[in-house]
BAVO-233752 format. One record per residue: residue number from 1; x, y, z of N, C-alpha, C in turn. Coordinates in steps of 0.001 Angstrom, whole numbers. Layout:
BEGIN
<r NUM,<X,Y,Z>,<X,Y,Z>,<X,Y,Z>>
...
END
This chain:
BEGIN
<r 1,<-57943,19988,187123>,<-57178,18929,187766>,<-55693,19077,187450>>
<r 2,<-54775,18819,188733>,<-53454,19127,188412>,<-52640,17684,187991>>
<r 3,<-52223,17259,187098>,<-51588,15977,186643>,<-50680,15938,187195>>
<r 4,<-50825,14272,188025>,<-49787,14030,188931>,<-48186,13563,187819>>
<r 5,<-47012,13918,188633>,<-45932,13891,188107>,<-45598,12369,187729>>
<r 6,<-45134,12179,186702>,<-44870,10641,186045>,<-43535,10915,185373>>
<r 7,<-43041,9418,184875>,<-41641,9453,184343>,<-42345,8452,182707>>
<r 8,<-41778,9657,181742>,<-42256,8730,180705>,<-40530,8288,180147>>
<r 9,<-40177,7026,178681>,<-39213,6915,178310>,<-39115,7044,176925>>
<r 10,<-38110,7359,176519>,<-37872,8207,175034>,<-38257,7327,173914>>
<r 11,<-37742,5733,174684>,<-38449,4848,173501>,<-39044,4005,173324>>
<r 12,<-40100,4641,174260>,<-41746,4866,174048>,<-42658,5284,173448>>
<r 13,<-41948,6863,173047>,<-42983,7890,172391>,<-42841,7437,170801>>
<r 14,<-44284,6706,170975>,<-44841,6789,169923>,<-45590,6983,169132>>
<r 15,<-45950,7510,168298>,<-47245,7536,167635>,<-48441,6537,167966>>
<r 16,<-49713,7137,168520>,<-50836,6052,168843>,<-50779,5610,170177>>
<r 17,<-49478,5879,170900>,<-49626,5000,172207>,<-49349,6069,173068>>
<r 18,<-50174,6036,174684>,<-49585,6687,175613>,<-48749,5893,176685>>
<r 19,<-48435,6387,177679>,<-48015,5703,178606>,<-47169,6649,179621>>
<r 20,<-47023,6064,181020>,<-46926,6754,182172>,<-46128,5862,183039>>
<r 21,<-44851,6464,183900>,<-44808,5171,184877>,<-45051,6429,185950>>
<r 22,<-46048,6237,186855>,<-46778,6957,187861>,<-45686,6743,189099>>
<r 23,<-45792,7296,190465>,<-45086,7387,191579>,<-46325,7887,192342>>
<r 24,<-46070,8270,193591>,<-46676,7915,194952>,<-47200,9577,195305>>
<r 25,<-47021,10896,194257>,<-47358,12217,193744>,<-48440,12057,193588>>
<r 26,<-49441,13317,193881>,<-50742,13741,192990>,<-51977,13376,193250>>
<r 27,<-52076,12513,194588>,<-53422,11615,194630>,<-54245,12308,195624>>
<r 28,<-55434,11612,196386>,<-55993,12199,197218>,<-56088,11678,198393>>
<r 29,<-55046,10368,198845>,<-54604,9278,200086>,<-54310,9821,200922>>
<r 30,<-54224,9792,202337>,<-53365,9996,202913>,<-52287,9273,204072>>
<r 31,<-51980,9638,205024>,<-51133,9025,205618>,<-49979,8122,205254>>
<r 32,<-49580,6926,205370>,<-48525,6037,204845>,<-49252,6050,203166>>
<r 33,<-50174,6531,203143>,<-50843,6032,201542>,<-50565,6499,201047>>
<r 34,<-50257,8041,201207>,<-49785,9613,200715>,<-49152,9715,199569>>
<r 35,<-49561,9650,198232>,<-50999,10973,198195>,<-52123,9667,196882>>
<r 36,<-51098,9526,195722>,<-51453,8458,194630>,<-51654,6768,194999>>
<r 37,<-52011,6736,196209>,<-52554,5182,196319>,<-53030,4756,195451>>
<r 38,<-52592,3458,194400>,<-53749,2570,193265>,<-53800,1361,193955>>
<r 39,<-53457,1139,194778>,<-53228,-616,195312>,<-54705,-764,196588>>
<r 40,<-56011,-1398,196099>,<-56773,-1536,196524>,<-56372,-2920,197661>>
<r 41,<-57390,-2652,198696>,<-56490,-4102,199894>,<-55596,-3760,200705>>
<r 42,<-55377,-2792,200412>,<-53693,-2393,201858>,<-54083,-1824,202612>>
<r 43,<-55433,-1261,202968>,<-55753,-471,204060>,<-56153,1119,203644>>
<r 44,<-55613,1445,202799>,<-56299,2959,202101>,<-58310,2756,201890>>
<r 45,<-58983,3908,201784>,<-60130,3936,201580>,<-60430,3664,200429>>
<r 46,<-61072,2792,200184>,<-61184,2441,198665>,<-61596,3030,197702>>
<r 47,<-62812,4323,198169>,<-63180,5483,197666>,<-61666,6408,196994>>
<r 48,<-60931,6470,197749>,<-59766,7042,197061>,<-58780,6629,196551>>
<r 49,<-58627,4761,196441>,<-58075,4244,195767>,<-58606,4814,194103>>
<r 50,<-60137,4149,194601>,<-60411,4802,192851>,<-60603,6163,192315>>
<r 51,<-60653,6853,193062>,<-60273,7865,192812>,<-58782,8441,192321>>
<r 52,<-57859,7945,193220>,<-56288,8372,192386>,<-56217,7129,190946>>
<r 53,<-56907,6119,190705>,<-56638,5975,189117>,<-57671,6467,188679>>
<r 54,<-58765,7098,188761>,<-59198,7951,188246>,<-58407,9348,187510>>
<r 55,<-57809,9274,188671>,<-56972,10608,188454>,<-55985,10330,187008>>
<r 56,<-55776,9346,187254>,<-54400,8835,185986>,<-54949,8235,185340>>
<r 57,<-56135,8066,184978>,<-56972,7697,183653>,<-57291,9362,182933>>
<r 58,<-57816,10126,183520>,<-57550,11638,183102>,<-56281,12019,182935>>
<r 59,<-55366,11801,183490>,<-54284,12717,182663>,<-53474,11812,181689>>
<r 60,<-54012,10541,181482>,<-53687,9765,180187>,<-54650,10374,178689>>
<r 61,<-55807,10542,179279>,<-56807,11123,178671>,<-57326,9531,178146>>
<r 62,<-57904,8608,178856>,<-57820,7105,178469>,<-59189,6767,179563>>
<r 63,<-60503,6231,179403>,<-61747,6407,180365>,<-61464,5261,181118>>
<r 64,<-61115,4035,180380>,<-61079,2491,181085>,<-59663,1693,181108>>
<r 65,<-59389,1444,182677>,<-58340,901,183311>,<-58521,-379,183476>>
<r 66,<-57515,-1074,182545>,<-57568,-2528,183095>,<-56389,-2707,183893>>
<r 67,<-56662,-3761,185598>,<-55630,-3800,185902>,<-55849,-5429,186255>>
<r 68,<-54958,-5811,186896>,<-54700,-7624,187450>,<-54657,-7480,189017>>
<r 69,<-55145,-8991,189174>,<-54648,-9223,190567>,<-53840,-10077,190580>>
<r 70,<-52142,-9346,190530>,<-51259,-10131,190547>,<-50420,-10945,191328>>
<r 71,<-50272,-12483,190996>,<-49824,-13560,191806>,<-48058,-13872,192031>>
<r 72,<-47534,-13003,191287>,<-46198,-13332,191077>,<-46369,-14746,190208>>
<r 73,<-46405,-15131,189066>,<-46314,-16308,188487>,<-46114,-15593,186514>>
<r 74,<-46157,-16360,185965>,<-45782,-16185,184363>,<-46938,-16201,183426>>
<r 75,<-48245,-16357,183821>,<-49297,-16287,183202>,<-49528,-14665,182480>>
<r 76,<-49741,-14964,181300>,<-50499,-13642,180561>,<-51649,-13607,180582>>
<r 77,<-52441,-12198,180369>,<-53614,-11870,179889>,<-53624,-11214,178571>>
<r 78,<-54524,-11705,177455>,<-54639,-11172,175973>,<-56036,-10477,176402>>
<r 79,<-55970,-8740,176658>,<-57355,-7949,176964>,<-57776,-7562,175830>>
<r 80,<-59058,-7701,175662>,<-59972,-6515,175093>,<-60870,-6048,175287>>
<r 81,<-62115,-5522,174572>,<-62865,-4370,175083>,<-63946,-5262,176509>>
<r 82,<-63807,-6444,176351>,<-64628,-7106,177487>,<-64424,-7274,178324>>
<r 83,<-62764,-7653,178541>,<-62049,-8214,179327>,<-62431,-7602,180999>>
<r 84,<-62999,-8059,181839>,<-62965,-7439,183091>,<-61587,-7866,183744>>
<r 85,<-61577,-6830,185027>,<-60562,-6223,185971>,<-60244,-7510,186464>>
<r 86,<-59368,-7966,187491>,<-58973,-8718,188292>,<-58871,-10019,188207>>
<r 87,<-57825,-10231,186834>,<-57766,-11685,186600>,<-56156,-12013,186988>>
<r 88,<-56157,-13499,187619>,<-54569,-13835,188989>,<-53776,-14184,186988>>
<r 89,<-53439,-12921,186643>,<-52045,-12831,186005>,<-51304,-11920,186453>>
<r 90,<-49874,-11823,185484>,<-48730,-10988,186215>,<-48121,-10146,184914>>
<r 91,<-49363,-10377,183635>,<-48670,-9359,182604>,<-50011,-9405,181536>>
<r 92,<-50076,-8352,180874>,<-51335,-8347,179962>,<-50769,-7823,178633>>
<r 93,<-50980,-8045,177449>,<-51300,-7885,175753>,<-52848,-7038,175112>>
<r 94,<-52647,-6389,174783>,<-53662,-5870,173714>,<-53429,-5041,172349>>
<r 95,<-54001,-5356,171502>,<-53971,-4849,170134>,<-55724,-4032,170065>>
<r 96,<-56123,-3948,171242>,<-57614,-2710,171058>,<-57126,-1319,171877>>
<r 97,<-57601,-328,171373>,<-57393,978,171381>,<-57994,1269,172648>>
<r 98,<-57598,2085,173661>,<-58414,3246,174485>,<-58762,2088,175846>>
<r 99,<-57908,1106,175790>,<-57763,649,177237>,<-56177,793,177894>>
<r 100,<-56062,1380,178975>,<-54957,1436,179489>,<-54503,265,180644>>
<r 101,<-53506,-379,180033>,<-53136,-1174,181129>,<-52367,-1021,181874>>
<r 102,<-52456,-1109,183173>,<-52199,-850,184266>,<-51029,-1669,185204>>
<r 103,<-50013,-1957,185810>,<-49332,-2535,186213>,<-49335,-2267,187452>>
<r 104,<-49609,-2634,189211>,<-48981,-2009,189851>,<-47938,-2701,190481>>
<r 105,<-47068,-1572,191289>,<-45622,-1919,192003>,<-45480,-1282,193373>>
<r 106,<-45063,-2316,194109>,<-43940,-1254,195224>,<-42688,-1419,195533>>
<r 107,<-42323,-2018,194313>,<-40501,-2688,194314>,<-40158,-3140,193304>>
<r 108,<-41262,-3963,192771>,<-40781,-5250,191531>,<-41079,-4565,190679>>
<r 109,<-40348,-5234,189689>,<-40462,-4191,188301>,<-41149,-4108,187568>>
<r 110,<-41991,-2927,186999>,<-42661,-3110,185987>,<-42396,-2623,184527>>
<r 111,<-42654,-3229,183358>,<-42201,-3461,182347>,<-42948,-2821,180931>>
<r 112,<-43129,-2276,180335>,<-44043,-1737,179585>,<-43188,-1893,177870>>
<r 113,<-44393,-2506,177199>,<-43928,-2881,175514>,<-44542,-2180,174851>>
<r 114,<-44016,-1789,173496>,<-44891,-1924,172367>,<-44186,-1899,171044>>
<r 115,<-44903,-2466,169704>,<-44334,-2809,168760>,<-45108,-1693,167831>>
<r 116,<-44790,-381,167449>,<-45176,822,167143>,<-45628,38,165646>>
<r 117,<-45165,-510,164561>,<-45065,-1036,163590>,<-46524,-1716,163437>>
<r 118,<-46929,-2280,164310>,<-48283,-3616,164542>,<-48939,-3185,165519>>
<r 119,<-48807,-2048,166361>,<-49715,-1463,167118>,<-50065,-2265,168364>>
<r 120,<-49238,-3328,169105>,<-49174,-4468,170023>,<-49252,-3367,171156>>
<r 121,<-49311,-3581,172359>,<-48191,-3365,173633>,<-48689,-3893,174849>>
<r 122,<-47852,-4325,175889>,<-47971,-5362,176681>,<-47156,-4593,177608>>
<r 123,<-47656,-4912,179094>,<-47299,-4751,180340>,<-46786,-5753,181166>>
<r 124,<-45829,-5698,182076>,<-45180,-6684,183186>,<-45314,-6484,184127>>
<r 125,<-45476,-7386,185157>,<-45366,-7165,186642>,<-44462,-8099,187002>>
<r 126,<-43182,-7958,186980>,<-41579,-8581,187371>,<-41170,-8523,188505>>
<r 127,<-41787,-9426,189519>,<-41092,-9316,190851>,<-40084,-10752,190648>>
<r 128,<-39438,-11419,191313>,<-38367,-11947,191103>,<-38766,-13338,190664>>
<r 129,<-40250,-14150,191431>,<-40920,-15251,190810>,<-41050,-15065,189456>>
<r 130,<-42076,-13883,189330>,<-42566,-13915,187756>,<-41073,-13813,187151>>
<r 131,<-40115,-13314,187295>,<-38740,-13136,186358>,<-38170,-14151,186024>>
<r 132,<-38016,-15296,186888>,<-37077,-16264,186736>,<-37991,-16991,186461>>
<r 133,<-39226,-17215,186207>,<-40191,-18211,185840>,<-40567,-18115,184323>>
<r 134,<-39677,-16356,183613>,<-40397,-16747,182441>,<-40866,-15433,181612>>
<r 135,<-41688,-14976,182374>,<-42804,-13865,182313>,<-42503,-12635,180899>>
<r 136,<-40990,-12706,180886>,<-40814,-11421,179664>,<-41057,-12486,178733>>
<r 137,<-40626,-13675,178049>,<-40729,-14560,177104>,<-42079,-14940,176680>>
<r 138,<-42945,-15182,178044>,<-44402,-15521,177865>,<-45433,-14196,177203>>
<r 139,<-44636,-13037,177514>,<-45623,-11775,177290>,<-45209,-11666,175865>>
<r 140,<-44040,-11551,175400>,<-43560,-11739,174431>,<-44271,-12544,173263>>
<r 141,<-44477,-13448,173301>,<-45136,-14659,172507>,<-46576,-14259,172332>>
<r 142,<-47369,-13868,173879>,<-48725,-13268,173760>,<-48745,-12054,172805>>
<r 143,<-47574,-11083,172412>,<-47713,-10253,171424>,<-47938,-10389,170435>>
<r 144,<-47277,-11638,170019>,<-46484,-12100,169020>,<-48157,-12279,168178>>
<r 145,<-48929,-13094,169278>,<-49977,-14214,168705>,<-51072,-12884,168516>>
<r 146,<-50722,-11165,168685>,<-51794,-10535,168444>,<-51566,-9896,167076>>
<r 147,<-50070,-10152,166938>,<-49447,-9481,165282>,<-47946,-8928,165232>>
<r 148,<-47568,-8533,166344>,<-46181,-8393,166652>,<-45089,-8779,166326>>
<r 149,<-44364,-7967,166260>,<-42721,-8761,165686>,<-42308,-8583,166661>>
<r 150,<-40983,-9624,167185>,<-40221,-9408,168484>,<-39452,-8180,168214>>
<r 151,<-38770,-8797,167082>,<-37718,-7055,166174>,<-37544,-5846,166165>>
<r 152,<-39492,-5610,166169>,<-39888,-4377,166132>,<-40403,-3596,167264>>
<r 153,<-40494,-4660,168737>,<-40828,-4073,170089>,<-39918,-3028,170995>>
<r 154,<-40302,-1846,171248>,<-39466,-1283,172373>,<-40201,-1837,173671>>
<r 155,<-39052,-1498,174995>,<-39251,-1909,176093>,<-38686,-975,177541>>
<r 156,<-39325,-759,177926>,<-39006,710,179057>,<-39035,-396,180458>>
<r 157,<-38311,-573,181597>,<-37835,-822,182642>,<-38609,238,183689>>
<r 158,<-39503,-118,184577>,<-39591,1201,185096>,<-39389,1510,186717>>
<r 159,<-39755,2363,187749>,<-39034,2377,188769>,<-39070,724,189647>>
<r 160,<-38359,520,190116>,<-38641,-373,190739>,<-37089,-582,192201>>
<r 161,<-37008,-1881,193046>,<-35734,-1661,193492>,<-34515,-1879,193148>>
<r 162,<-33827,-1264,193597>,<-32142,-1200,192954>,<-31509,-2242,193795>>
<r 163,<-30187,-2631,192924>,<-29483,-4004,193547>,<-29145,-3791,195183>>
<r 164,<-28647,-2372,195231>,<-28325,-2692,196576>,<-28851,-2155,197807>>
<r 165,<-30364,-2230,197433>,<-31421,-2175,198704>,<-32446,-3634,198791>>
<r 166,<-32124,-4564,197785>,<-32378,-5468,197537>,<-31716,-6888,197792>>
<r 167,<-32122,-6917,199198>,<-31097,-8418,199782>,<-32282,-9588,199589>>
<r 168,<-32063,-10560,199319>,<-32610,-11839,198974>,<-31917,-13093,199735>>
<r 169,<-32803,-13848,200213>,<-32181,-15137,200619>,<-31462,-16360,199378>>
<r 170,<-31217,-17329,199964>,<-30545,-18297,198863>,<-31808,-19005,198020>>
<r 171,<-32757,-18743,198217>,<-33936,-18982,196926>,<-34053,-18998,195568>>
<r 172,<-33752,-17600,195818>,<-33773,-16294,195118>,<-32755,-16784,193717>>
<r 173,<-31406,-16685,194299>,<-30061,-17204,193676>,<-29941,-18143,193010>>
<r 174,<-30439,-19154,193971>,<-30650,-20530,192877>,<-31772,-20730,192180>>
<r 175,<-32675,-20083,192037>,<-33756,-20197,190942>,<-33391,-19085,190027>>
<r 176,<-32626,-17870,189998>,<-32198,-17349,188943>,<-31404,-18062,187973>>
<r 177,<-30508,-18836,189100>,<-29648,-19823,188096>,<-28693,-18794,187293>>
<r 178,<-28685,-17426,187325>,<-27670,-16426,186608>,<-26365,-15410,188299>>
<r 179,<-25249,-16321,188127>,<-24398,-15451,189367>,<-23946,-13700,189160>>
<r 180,<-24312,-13440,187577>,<-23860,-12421,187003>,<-24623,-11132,188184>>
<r 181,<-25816,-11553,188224>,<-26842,-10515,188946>,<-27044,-10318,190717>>
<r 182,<-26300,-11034,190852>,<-26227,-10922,192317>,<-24714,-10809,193251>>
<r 183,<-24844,-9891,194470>,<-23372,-9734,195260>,<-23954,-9761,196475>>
<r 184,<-22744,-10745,196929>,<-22974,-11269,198700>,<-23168,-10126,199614>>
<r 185,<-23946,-10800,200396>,<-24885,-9711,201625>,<-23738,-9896,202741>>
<r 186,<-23873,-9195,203623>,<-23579,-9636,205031>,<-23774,-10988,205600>>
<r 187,<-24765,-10904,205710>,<-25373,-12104,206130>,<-25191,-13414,205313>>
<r 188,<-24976,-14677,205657>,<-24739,-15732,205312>,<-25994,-16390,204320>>
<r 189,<-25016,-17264,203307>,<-26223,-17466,202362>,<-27573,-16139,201828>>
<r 190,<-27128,-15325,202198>,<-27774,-14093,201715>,<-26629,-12747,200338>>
<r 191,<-27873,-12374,199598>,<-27244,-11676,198169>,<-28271,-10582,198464>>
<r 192,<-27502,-9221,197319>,<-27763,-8555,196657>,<-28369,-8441,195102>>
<r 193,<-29721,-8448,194875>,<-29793,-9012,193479>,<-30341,-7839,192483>>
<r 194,<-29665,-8024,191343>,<-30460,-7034,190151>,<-30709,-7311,189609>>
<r 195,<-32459,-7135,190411>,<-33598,-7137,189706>,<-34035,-6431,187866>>
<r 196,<-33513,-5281,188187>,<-33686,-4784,186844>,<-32766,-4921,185658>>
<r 197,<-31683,-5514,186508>,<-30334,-5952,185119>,<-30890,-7461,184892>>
<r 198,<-31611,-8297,185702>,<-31518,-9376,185248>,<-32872,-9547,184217>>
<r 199,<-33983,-8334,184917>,<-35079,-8465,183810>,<-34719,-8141,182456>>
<r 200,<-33987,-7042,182273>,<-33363,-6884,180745>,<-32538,-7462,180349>>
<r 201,<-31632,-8282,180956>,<-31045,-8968,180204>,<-32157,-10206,179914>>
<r 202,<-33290,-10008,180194>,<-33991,-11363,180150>,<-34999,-10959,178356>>
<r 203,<-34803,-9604,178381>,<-35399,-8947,177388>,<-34605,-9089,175999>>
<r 204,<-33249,-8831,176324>,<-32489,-8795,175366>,<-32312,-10464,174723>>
<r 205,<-32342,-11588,175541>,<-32112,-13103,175188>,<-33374,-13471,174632>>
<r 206,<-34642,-12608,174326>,<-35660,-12601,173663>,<-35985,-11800,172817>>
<r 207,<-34992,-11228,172345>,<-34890,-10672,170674>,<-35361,-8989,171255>>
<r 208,<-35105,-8515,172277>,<-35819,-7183,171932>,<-34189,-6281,172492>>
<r 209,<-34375,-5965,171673>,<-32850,-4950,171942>,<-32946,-3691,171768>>
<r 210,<-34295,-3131,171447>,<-34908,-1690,172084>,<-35303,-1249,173144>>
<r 211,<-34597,-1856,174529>,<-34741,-1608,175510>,<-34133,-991,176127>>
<r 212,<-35206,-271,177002>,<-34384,507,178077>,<-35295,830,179498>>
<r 213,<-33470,1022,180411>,<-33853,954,182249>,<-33712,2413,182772>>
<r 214,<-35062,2657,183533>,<-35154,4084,183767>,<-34343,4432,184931>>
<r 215,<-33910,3012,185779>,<-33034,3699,186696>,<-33428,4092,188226>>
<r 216,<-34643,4077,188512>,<-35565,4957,189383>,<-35528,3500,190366>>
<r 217,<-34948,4242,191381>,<-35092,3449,192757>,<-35792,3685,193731>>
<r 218,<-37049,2890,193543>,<-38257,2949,194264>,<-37974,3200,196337>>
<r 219,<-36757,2416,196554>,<-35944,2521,198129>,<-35520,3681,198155>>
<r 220,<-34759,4077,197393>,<-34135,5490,197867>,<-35223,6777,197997>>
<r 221,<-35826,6608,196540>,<-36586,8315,196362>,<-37773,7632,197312>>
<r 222,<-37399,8586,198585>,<-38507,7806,199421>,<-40051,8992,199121>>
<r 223,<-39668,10579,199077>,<-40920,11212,198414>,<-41449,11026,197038>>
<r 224,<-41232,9972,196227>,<-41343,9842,194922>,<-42180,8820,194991>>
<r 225,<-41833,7642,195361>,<-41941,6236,195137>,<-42456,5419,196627>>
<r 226,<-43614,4876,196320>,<-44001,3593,197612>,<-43108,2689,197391>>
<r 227,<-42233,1901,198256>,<-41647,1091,198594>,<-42136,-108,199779>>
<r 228,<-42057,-1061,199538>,<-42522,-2446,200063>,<-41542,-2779,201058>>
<r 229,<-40473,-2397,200602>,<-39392,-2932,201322>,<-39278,-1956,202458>>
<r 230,<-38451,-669,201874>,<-38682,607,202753>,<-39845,630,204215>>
<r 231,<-40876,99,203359>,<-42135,-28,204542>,<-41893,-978,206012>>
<r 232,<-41488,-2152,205288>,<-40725,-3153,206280>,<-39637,-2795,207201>>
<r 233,<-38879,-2005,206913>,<-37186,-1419,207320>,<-37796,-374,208060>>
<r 234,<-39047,176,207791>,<-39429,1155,208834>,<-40405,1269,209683>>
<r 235,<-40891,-205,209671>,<-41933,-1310,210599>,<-42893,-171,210225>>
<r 236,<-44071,188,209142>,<-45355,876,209292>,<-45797,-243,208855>>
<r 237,<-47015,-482,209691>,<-48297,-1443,209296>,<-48621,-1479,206822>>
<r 238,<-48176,-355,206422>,<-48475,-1072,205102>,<-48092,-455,204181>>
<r 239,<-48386,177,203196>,<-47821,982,201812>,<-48517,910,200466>>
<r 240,<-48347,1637,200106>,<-49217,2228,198675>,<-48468,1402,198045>>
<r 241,<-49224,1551,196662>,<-49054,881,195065>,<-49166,2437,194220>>
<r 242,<-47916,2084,193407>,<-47811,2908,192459>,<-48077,1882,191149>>
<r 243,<-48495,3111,190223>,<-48724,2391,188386>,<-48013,2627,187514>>
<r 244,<-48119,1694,186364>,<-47135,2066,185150>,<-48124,1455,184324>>
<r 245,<-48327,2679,183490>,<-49408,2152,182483>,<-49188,2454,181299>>
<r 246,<-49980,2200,179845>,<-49753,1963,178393>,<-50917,2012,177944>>
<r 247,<-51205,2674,176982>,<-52624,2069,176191>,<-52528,3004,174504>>
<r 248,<-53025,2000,173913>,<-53307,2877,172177>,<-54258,3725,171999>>
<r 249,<-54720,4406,171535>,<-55338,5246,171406>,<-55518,6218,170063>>
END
C-alpha cells in the first residue's frame, strides 16, 4: 500500500503520539470525491468511504478510528476503548492508547492537541459556530479533567480556509465580537474573516502558547485539499471530507 501524502507539525512529534493532517491524495474515490474521500453522506460510495480511512488507519499504523458527527456547536467527547463512532460533538479527548481520532474538514479548521508530559490529546472541529461558541476552551478543560496541564499542551492548526477566500455575512462578525479578524468584503455588511488567526488566538487566551498554524489553504491548493466553499464557487453537486487525526500509541 502506497501512503497517502499528509502534512505533519514539528510540534507535534512526540514521543507516544502519532498524527496526520490528511488532504484529498491517496484514496480510492472518484470523481468530485477524488481520490481520499472520509466524509460518509455526500454522495461517494460508502464502500470507499471506508475504505480511504481504512487506508489512513494503516499508514498511522492505528486499527480503530473514532470519528463524530459533527454539529458545529462546543460540546466535547471524553473517548475510550468503548466509546462508539458518531456522537453530535465537534471535538474529542482521550488519555487511552491505539485509538485515533479523527476530525473531518472541508474548510473549517481542524485542531489537533497534546500534552506529551500526561499523555492527553484532543481534536477540534472549528468551523466558525464551534469557534466563537467556545470549543478550544471546552476541549481544553476536557483534557484537563483526563490529567493535563494547559502549560504543557502543544497545538497544530491544520489546513483549513484562508482569510481571503473566506467571505462571511454580518453574523459571523457580530458573534465573534473580535474586529481584529475580519476585513470588509465588497459587498455590503459582508467581511473577510480569519478563521485560523482567530482560532489561535483563541488558543493562546487559554494558556497554550505551543501553538502552531500550518498555513494550508484548503481554497487555493485545489489538487491537495476538498474545499466546501470552492465546491459552491464552482456549482458541483458536492465534495469530499478530508482528516486530521491523532492517537497514542
Amino acid at each position: 500500500m502506497v501512503t497517502p501524502p499528509y502534512q505533519i507539525a514539528d510540534n507535534l512529534k512526540h514521543k507516544g503520539i502519532i498524527h496526520g493532517f490528511f488532504g484529498s491524495e491517496g484514496g480510492v474515490s472518484s470523481g468530485i470525491f477524488k481520490s481520499l474521500n472520509c466524509g460518509l453522506h455526500k454522495g461517494d460510495e460508502e464502500a470507499k468511504v471506508m475504505q480511504n480511512r481504512d487506508i489512513i488507519c494503516k499508514a498511522m499504523g492505528i486499527e480503530r478510528m473514532v470519528t463524530l458527527r459533527q454539529v458545529h456547536k462546543n460540546e466535547v467527547l471524553i473517548v475510550n476503548q468503548d466509546t462508539p463512532n458518531g456522537f453530535e460533538k465537534d471535538a474529542m479527548v482521550t488519555a487511552s492508547k491505539g485509538l485515533l481520532l479523527a476530525i473531518q474538514t472541508a474548510d473549517c479548521a481542524p485542531i489537533l492537541l497534546h500534552d506529551p508530559e500526561n499523555a492527553v490529546i484532543g481534536a477540534i472541529h472549528a468551523g466558525w459556530r464551534s469557534a466563537v461558541s467556545d470549543i478550544v476552551e471546552n476541549t481544553i478543560e476536557n483534557m484537563e479533567s483526563l490529567g493535563a496541564k494547559r502549560g504543557n499542551i502543544h497545538a497544530a492548526i491544520g489546513p483549513c480556509i484562508q482569510q481571503q477566500n473566506y467571505e462571511v455575512g454580518p453574523e459571523v462578525y457580530e458573534e465573534a465580537n473580535d474586529a481584529l479578524f475580519f476585513t470588509k468584503a465588497k459587498r455590503p455588511d459582508h467581511y473577510f474573516f480569519n478563521l485560523p488567526g482567530y482560532v489561535h488566538n483563541h488558543l493562546k487566551k487559554s494558556g497554550i502558547h505551543k501553538s502552531l498554524d500550518l498555513s494550508l489553504d484548503t481554497y487555493t491548493l485545489k489538487n491537495q485539499y476538498f474545499s466546501c466553499r470552492r465546491a459552491f464557487h464552482e456549482q458541483n453537486n458536492g465534495f469530499g471530507i478530508q482528516l486530521s487525526v491523532i492517537a497514542i500509541f
